[in-house]
N, C-alpha and C positions, 0 to 999 in steps of 0.2 A: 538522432534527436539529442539536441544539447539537456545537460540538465534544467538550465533557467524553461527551455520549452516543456521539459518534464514538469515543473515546477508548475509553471504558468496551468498549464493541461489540467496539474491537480486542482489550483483554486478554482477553475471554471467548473470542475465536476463538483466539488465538494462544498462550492459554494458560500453560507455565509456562516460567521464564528468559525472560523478557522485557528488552528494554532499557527504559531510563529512562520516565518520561512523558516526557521533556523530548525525546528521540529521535523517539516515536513521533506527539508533537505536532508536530514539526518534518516528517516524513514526510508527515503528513495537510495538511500546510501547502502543501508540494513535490508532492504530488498533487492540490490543491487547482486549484494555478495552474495546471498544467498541462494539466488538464479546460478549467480557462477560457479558458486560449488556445488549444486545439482549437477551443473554441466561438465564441470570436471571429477565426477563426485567416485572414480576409478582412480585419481592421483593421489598423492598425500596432499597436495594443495594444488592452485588452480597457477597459472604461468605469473608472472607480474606483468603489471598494467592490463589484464584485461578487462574491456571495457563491454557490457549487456547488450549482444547481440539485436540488431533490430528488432530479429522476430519475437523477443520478449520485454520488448519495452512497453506494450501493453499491458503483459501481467506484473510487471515489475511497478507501472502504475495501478492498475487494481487491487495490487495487493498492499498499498499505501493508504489506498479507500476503504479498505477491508480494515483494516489499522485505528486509522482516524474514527470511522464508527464504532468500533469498540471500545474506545475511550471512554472510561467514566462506569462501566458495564460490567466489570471487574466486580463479582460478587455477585450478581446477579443471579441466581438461583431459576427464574420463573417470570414470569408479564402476564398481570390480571387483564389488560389489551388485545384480548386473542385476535377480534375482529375487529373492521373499522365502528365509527362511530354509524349506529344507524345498522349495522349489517347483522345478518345472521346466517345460518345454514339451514 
């Protein structure tokens, strides 16, 4: 998967108020590497140029959505919202 289809993938899930491309490209960049040095996580560093094996470009986009949601959340202690509106236990 190209990154632009990485890219695209994420505004379809993440939908609307989104930050920049330039943000989410950066994100997918910083989840990128980080996959890889898992996967190489035995070497001192990972070969050059390698590029997020298929089988983790799923998590390499969830974990971008994982990301984006927590933006803003920073500090956040606690949520008086435990249930939906209307709901209880």
């Amino acid at each position: 998967m190209t990154d632009a289809s990485k890219l695209n993938r994420l505004k379809i899930l993440l939908g609307e108020d989104l930050p920049e491309d330039s943000v989410l490209s950066e994100y997918l960049a910083m989840a990128g590497e980080e996959i890889i040095n898992w996967l190489y996580i035995r070497r001192d560093q990972p070969p050059e140029g390698v590029a997020v094996p298929t089988a983790y470009e799923q998590v390499q986009i969830m974990s971008v959505i994982a990301a984006v949601n927590i933006i803003g959340a920073e500090g956040d202690v606690g949520s008086t919202n435990v249930f939906p509106e209307g709901g209880d236990m």
